[in-house]
Every structure is written in structure tokens, then in C-alpha cells.
N, C-alpha and C positions, 0 to 999 in steps of 0.2 A: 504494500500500500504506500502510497508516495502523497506526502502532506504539500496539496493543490495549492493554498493561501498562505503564505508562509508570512507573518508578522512582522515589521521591522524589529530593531531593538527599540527604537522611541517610543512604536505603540506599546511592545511590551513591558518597557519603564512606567508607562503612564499607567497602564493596570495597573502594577506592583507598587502608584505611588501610595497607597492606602495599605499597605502591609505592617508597616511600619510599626512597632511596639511603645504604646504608651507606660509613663513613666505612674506607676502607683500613689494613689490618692492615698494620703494620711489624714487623719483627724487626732485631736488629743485624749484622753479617755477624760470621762466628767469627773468621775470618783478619785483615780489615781494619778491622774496627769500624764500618761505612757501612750506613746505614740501606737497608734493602729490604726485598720482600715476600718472606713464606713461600713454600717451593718452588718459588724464581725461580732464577737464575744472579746473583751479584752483579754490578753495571753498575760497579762501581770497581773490583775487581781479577780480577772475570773465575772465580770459584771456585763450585762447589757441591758441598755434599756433601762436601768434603775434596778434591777434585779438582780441577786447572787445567780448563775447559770456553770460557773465550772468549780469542782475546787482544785485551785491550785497547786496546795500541798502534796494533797493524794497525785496528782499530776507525777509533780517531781519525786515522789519517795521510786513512784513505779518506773520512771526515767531512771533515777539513782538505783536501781537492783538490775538494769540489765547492763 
């Protein structure tokens, strides 16, 4: 099979100019002050929302034994 329309390289730059990888949004945490992303769970004190949702401790003891 022999490719009939063969693209320049300009056309094909111009597709691939949207590829391109964005740089990660931060926000501050309300509770603890520790940087993280928007409607995440915070990874330093464990909150979202106003709400306790991880615990952190138990986190790291099971980090700390492997």
C-alpha cells in the first residue's frame, strides 16, 4: 500500500502544535498551607473539602515497613 497524500512537515507541525504538555496547576491547602493540586485530597494532612478523608500516619507506618 503506498501512502497517496503525503503531508508536509509544516502541516504536520501544525497538528502536533496542540500536543504540547501543560505545566500542573497548584493551589495551597486551606488547613495546612502545603502545596497541591485542585480537587485532590491533601498528601500532608490528609483533608479535602473541610473534611478529615486520609490518615496520614497509617499512610506512612505502611510506607515505613516495606
Amino acid at each position: 500500500m503506498v501512502v497517496r497524500m503525503r503531508h508536509t512537515r509544516a502541516h504536520t507541525a501544525n497538528r502536533r502544535s496542540h500536543h504540547a504538555l501543560k505545566a500542573a496547576n497548584l493551589a495551597s491547602c486551606k488547613d495546612c498551607g502545603a502545596m497541591k493540586t485542585p480537587h485532590t485530597a491533601c498528601d500532608a494532612c490528609g483533608m479535602y473539602r473541610g473534611k478529615k478523608v486520609l490518615k496520614i500516619k497509617v499512610k506512612a507506618v505502611k510506607k515505613a515497613k516495606k
